[in-house]
C-alpha positions as CSV (number, residue, x, y, z in Angstrom):
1,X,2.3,21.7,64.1
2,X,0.5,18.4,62.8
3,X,3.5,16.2,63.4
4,X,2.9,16.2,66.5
5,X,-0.4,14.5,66.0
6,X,0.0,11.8,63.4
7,X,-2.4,10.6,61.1
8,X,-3.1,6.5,60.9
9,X,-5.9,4.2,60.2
10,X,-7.7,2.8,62.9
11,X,-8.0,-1.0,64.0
12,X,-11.1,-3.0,64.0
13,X,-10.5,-3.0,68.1
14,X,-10.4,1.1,67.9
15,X,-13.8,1.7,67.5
16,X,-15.3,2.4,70.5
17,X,-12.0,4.4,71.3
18,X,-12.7,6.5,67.9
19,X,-16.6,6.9,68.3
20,X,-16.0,8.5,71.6
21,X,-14.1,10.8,70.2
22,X,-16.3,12.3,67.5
23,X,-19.4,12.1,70.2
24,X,-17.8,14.3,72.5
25,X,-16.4,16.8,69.6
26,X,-20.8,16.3,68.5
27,X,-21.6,16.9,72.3
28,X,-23.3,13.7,72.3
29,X,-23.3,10.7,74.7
30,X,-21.4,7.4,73.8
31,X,-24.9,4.9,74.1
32,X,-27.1,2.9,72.2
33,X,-28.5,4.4,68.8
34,X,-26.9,7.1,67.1
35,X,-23.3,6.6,66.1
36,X,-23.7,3.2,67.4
37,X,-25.0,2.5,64.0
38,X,-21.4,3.1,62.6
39,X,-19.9,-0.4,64.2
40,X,-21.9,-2.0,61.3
41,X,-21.1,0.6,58.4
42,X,-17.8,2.4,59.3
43,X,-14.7,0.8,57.4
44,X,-11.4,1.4,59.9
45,X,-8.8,0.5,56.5
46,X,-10.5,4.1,55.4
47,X,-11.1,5.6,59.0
48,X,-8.1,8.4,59.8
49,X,-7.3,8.9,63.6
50,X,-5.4,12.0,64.6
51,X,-3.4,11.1,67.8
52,X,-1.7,12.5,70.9
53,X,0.1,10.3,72.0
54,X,-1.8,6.9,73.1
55,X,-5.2,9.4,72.9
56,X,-7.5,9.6,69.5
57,X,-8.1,13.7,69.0
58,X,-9.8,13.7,65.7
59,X,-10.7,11.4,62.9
60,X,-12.3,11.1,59.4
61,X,-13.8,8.3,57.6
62,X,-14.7,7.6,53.7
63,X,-17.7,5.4,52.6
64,X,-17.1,3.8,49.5
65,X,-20.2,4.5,47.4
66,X,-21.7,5.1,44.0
67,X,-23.3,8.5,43.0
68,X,-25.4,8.7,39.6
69,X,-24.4,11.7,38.3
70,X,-25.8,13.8,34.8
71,X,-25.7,11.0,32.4
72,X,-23.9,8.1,34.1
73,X,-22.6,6.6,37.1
74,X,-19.3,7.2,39.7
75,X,-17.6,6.0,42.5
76,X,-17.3,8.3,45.4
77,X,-15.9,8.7,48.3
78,X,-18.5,9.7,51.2
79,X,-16.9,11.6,53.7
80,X,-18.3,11.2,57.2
81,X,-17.6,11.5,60.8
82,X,-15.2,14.2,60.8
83,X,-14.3,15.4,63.9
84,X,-11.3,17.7,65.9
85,X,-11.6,17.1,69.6
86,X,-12.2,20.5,71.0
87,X,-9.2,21.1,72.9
88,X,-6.9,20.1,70.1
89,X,-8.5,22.5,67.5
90,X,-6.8,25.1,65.0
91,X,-3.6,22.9,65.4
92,X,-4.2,22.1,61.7
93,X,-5.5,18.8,62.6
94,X,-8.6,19.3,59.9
95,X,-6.3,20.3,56.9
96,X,-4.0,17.3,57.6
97,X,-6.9,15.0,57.6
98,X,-8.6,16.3,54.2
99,X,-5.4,16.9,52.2
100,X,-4.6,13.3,53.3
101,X,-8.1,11.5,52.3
102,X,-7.6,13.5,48.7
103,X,-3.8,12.7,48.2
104,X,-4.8,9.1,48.9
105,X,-7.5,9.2,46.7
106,X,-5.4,10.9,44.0
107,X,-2.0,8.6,44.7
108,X,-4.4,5.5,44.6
109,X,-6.5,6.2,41.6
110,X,-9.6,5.7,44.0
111,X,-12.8,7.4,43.3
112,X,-12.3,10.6,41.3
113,X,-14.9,12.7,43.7
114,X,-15.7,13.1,47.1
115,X,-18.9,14.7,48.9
116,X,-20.0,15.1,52.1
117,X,-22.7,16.3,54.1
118,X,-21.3,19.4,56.1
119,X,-22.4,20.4,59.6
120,X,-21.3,23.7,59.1
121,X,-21.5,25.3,56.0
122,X,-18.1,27.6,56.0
123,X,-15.9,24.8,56.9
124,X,-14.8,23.1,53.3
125,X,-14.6,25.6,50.3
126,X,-11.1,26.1,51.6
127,X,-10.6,22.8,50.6
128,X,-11.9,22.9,47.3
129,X,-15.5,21.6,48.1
130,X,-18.2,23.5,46.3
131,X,-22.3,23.3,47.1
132,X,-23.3,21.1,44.7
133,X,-26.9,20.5,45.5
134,X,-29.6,22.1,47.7
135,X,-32.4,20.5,49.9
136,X,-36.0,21.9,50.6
137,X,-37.3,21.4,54.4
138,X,-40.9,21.3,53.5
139,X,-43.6,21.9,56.3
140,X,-47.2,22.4,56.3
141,X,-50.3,22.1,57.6
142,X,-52.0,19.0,56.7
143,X,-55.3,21.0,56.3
144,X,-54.3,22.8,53.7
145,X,-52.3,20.2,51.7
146,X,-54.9,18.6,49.6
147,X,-54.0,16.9,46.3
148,X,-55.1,19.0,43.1
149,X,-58.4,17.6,41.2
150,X,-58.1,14.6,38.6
151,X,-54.7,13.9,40.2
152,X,-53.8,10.4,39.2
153,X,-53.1,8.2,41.6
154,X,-53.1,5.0,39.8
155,X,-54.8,1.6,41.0
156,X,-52.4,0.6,43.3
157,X,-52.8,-0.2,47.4
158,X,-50.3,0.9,50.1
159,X,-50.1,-1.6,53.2
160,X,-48.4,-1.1,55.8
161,X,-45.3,-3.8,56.5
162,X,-42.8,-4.5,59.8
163,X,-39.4,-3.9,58.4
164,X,-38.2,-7.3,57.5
165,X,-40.9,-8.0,55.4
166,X,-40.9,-4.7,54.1
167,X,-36.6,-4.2,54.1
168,X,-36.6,-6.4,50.2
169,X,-39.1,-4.4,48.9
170,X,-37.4,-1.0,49.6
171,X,-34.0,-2.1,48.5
172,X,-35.2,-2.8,45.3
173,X,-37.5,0.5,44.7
174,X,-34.8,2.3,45.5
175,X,-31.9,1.0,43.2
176,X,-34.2,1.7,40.7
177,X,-35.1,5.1,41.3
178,X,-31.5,6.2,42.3
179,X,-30.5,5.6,38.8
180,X,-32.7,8.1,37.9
181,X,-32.1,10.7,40.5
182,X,-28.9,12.8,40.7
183,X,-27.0,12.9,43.8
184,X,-28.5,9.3,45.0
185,X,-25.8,6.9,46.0
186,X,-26.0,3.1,46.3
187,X,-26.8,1.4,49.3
188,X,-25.2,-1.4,50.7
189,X,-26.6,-4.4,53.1
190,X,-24.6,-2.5,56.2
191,X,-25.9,1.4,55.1
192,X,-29.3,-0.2,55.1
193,X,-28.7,-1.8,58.6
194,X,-27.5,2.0,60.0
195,X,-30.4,3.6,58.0
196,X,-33.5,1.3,59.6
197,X,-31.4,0.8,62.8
198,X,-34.4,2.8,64.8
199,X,-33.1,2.9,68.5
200,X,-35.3,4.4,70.5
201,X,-32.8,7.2,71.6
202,X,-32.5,8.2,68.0
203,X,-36.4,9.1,67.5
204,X,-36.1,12.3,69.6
205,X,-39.5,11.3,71.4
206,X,-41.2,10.4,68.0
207,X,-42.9,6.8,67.3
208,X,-40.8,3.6,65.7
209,X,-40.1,4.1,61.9
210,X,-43.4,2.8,59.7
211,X,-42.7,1.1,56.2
212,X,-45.6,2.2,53.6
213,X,-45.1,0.3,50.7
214,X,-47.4,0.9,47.2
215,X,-47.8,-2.0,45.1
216,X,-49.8,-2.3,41.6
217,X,-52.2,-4.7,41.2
218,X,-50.7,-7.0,40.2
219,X,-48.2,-7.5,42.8
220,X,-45.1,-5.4,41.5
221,X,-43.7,-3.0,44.2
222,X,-43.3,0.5,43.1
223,X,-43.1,2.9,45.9
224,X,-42.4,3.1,49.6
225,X,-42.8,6.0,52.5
226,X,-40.9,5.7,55.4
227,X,-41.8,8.1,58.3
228,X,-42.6,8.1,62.2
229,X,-45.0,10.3,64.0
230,X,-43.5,13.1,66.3
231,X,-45.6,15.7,68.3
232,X,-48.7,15.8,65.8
233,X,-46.4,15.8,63.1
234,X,-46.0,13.4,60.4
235,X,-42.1,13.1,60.1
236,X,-41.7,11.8,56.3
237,X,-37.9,10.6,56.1
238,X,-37.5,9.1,52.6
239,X,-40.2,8.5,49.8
240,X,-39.1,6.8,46.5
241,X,-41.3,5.6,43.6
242,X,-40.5,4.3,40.5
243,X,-43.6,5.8,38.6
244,X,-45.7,8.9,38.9
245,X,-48.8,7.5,40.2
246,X,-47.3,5.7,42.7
247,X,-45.6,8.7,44.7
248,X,-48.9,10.6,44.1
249,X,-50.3,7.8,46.0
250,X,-47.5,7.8,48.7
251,X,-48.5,11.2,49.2
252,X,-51.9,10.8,49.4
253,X,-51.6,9.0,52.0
254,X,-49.5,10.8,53.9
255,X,-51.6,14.0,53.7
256,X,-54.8,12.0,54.9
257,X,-53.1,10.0,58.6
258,X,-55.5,10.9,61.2
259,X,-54.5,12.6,64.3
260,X,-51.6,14.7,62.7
261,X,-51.8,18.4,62.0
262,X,-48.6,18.7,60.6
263,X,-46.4,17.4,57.9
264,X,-42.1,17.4,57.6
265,X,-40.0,16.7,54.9
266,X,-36.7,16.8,53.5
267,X,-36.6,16.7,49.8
268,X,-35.8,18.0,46.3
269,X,-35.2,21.9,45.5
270,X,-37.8,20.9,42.6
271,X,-39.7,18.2,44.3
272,X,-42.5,17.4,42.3
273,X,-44.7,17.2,45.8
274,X,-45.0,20.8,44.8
275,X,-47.1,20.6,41.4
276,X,-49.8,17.7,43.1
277,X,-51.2,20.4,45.8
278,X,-53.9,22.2,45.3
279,X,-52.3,25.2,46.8
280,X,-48.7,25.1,46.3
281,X,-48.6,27.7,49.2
282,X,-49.1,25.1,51.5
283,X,-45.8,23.9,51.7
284,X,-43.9,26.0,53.1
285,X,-40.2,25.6,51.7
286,X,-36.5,26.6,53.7
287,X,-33.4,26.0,51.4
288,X,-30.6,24.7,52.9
289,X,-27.0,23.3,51.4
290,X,-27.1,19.4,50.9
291,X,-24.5,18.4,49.1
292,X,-20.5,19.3,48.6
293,X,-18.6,17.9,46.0
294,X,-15.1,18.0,45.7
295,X,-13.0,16.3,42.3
296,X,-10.0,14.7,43.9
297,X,-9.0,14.0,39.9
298,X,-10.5,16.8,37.6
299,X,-9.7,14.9,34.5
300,X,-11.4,11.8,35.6
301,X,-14.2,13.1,37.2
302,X,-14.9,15.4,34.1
303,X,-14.4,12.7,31.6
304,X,-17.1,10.7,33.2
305,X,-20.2,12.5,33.3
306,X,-22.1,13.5,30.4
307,X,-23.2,17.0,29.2
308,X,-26.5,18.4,27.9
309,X,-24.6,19.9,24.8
310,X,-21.7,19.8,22.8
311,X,-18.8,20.8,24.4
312,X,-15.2,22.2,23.7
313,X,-13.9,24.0,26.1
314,X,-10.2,24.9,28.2
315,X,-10.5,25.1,31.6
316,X,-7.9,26.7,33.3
317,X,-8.3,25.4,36.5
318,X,-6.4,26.8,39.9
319,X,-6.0,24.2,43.2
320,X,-3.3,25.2,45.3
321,X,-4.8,22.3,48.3
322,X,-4.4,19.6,45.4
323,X,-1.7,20.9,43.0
324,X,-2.2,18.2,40.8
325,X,-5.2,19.5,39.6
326,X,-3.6,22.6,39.0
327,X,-3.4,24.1,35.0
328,X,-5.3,23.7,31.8
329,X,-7.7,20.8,30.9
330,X,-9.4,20.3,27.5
331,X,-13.0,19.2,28.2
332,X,-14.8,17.9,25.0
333,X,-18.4,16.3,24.7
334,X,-20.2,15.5,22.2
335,X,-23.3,13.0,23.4
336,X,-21.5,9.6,24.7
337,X,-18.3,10.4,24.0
338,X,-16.4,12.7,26.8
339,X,-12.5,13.5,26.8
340,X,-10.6,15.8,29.5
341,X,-6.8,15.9,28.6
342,X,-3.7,18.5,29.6
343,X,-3.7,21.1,27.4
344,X,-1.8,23.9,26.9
345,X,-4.0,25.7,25.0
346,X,-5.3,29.3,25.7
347,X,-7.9,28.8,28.2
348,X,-11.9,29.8,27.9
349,X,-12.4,29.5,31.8
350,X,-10.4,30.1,34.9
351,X,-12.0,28.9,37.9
352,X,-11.1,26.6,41.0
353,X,-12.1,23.4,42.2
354,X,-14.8,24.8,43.7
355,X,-16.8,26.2,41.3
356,X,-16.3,22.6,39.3
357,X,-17.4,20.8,42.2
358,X,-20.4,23.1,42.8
359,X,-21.3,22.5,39.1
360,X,-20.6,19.2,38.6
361,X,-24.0,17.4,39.6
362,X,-25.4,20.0,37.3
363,X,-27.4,21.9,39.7
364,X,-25.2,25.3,40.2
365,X,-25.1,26.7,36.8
366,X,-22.0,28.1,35.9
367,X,-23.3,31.3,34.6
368,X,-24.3,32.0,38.4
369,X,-21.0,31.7,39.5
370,X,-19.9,34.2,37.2
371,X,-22.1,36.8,38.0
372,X,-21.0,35.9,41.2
373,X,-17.5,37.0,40.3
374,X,-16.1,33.1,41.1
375,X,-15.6,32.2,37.2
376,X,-13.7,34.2,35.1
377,X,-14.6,34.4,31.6
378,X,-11.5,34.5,28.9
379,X,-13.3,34.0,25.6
380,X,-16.6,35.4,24.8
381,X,-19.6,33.0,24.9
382,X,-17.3,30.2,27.3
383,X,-19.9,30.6,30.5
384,X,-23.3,30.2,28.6
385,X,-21.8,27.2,26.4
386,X,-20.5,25.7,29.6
387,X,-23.1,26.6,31.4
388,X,-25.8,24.7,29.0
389,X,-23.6,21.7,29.1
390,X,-23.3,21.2,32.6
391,X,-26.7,21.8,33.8
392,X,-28.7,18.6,34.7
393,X,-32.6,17.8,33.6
394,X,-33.4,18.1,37.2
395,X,-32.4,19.5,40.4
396,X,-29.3,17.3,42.3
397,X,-31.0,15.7,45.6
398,X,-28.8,13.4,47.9
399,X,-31.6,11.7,50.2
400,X,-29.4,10.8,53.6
401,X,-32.8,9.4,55.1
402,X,-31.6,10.8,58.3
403,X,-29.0,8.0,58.5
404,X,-26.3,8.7,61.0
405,X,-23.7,8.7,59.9
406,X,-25.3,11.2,57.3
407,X,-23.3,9.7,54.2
């Protein structure tokens, strides 16, 4: 069925042609704003068009980023912007498209993982994706959220900056505190551009972004808040700080704007927001999925993140949408030093790509997954050893920032 719609990369002139493509499948309007913001950020060499004939029917593009995962750094490939036109779906258009980004990937020796934001949340376990991380939409009402006592807040002052004095400033809080948070990905000159973009169409009726930045007192930058005000809501899309006091701060302030009764934001499963209030009841919490990682190598992408314990362990490991991946790996640890070969050694754990993808960032402990009936255990002891190894020091959190494209 997908031969008749042929896969090929798009040219630099096919972009328009493309966008309108995955706005109609989004129900959107090609105009200024939204995925406008992709002519700056969207690479055509790794941007897939699905054709029929002369017309573009579906498409799928890959960012080129890096993730810090438990222990170290990765290359990953940031899927985005896929899209089946709605009168050429369940031709297999989809599956053509993802087994095609992973086989290049694979072929290539490209990044080891890929993850992706997913607009619907059944769509790619069948492609060996698993949930790797979770995000909280915290609301509440301002009244109640009050900082607890003898919270320290530090000596520093928070101005507020236009965004090219300000744009400097937040690049560099925020390569230093992705280092430190799981899930974060690097940000390039041209994601930045997309992120801060700020059409007017794109703020759903809200004000223009504002740039709160925290400095010490002696001049060194340490924290940011980026939000816009929306119905009597404050709209908080990213906060990053490099030091405790200085989010405490960030917060502070936005708790006390005037003229907002509410407060929304998108952020950490254990977002330490939670342990400043007064009354933790005050933000309310939703958990939704955030991030879903898939390992487009399973040896590589093992052998480069690190593990809480020591580790030796078999893996049996079943992918029938990427055969390669397909058999027994032996996964040892032991602090710095990580090694993930082909074994054919009686295995300790059969699972699939999923349920390595879901625990790879370290926030979907194995052991859950078993009681869940998704890991099977083949030597006593193998899920709460593997378990313990995998899990991360905190809870995985990929801040998108509301950039559209989401990745």
């Amino acid at each position: 069925m997908t031969s008749r719609y042929p896969l090929r990369t798009i040219g630099a002139g096919e972009i328009d042609a493309w966008a309108r493509m995955v706005t109609t499948t989004y129900g959107q309007d090609w105009a200024e704003g939204g995925l406008r913001n992709a002519a700056v950020s969207l690479d055509p060499s790794r941007t897939l068009a699905a054709c029929d004939g002369a017309d573009i029917v579906g498409g799928a593009s890959i960012y080129g980023r890096v993730m810090t995962i438990p222990g170290a750094e990765v290359p990953v490939a940031g899927i985005t912007l896929v899209a089946v036109l709605p009168t050429h779906r369940r031709r297999g258009i989809l599956t053509a498209m993802m087994r095609r980004q992973l086989t290049d990937l694979y072929e290539s020796g490209g990044e080891p993982i890929a993850a992706l934001n997913a607009a619907q949340a059944t769509i790619y376990g069948r492609f060996g994706y698993g949930l790797a991380s979770q995000v909280a939409e915290i609301r509440g009402e301002k009244r109640f959220m009050a900082l607890r006592p003898g919270t320290g807040v530090g000596d520093g002052r928070i101005r507020l900056l236009g965004r090219e004095e300000a744009l400097p400033l937040l690049e560099k809080v925020y390569d230093t505190a992705r280092r430190g948070g799981v899930g974060w990905v690097d940000r390039t000159e041209r994601y930045w551009a997309a992120l801060l973009a700020d059409h007017e169409r794109a703020r759903a009726g809200g004000t223009a972004l504002r740039f709160a930045v925290h400095a010490e007192p002696g001049g060194e930058v340490t924290g940011y808040a980026l939000y816009r005000s929306r119905a009597g809501t404050v709209q908080v899309i990213e906060v990053a700080a490099t030091t405790g006091p200085a989010y405490a701060a960030l917060w502070r302030f936005l708790i006390d704007l005037d003229a907002h009764t509410g407060l929304a934001y998108d952020g950490a499963v254990d977002e330490p927001l939670y342990h400043l209030l007064a009354d933790p009841r005050a933000a309310r919490t939703t958990v939704l999925d955030n991030l879903w990682v898939r390992l487009a190598d399973v040896g590589r992408a093992l052998a480069a993140r690190r593990y809480a314990a020591p580790l030796d362990l078999v893996l049996e490991v079943q992918d029938p949408f990427c055969p390669w991946n397909a058999g027994r790996h032996h996964l040892r640890a032991d602090g710095g030093s990580v090694t993930c070969d082909r074994t054919r050694a009686r295995a300790d754990l059969r699972l699939t790509s999923a349920e390595l993808g879901a625990a790879y960032l370290g926030g979907t402990a194995l052991s859950s997954l078993a009681a869940a009936g998704r890991v099977e255990e083949l030597r006593r002891g193998a899920v709460a050893a593997a378990s313990l190894a995998f899990r991360g020091e905190r809870a995985p959190f990929h801040p998108s920032g509301y950039a559209f494209p989401a990745f």
